[in-house]
C-alpha positions as CSV (number, residue, x, y, z in Angstrom):
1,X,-3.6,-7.4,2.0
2,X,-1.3,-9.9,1.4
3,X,-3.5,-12.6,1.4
4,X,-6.0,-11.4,-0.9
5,X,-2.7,-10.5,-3.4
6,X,-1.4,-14.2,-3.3
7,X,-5.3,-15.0,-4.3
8,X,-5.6,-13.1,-7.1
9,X,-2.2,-14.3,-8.2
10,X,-3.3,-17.7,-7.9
11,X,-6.3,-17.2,-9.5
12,X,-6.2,-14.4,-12.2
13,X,-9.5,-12.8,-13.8
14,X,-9.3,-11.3,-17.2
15,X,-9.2,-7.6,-17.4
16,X,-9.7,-5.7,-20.5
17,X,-6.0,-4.2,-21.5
18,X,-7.4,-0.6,-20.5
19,X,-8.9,-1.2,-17.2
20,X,-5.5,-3.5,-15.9
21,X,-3.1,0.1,-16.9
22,X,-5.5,1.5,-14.6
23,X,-5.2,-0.5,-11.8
24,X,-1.5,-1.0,-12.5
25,X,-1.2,3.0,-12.4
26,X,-3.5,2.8,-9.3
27,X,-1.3,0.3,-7.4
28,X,1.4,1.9,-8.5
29,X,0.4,5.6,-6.3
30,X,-0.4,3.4,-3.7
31,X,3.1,1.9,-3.2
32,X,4.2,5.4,-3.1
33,X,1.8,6.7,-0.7
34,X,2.7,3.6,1.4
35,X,6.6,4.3,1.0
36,X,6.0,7.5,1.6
37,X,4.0,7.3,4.6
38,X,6.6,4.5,6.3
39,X,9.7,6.8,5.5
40,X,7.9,9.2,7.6
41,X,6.7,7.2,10.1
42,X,10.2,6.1,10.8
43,X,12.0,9.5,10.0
44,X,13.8,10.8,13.0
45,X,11.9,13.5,15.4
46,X,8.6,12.1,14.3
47,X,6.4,11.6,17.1
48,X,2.8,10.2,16.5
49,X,0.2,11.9,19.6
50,X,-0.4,9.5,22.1
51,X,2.5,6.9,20.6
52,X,3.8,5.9,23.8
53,X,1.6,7.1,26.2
54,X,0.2,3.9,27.3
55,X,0.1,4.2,31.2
């Protein structure tokens, strides 16, 4: 994900103004979902099935 961020970084497209709010809104709910998920993830008590259980 990284990777393909630092490309379009690098090399920028035009977007018409409406369609880059979008994505800027998208990527925006995406960051939280991802925050989000990680704060679970890492919360205490959390236990993923089968997270560990490698025999």
């Amino acid at each position: 994900m990284s990777a393909l961020l630092r490309d379009i970084d690098n090399h920028p497209i035009e977007l018409p103004p409406g369609l880059r709010e979008q994505l800027d809104d998208i990527l925006e709910l995406l960051a939280v979902r991802i925050a989000a998920t990680r704060a679970l993830l890492h919360s205490p008590g959390m236990e993923l099935e089968g997270a560990g259980s490698a025999a």
